[in-house]
C-alpha angles and dihedrals in degrees: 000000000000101000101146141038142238130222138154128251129223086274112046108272141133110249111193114203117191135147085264094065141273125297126187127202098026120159134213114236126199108230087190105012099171110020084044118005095178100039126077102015114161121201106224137190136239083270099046094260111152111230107157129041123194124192097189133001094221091060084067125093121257103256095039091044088051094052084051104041082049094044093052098046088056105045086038119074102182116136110197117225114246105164136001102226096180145340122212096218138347081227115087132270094048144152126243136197114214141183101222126187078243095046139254112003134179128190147148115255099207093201145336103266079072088084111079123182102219090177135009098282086007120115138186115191122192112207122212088279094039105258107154117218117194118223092198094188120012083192101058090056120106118261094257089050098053089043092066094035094052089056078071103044 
């Protein structure tokens, strides 16, 4: 599976060795980002040829799973919803307070239908520029939480 290496060049980017031959600038891409992060990710080249396919991360050795990891945080932006602190109104437009994995955040939801289920307890929720938090399990989220986030659904 691993035939080939990664490694980055004097300016950042991924450069993919195999037998086949070198690539520069290739990018990791999620077949299932939110349902399976580290499951399903191509390597593609600067023309969206696939030339890699990975089946998990973890399969991967140390130093080549790092450069991806690292490769994906920094190309995702995707914080992911731990705890509802306040909503402005239960009227839209309105502002909400989050806890995010990547701290404090505040944002205008526009409407409801901003708020997509993606899974059974799975959302997605679009804020007024289009910035797209995850709310990986709306069970898992404190009582308070779940109170101002059913007055959505």
């Amino acid at each position: 599976m691993s035939n080939f290496t990664l490694s980055r060049n004097a300016f950042g980017k991924l450069v993919f060795t195999s037998p086949e031959g070198v690539h520069e600038g290739v990018v990791p891409v999620r077949a299932f980002p939110i349902g399976a992060p580290d499951e399903g990710i191509a390597l593609v080249d600067i023309d969206g040829h696939e030339l890699a396919w990975i089946d998990r991360l973890a399969d991967l050795p140390g130093p080549v799973r790092e450069l991806l990891e690292e490769e994906l945080k920094s190309r995702e932006f995707l914080p992911v919803i731990k705890r509802i602190r306040d909503v402005s109104t239960f009227a839209v437009p309105s502002t909400w307070e989050v806890e995010t994995d990547r701290g404090v955040a505040r944002f205008v939801l526009k409407g409801e239908e901003d708020i997509r289920r993606v899974a059974e307890s799975t959302l997605l929720i679009a804020d007024s520029h289009g910035v797209q938090y995850l709310l990986r399990n709306t069970e898992a989220l404190d009582k308070a939480s779940k109170k101002l986030l059913d007055r959505f659904l």
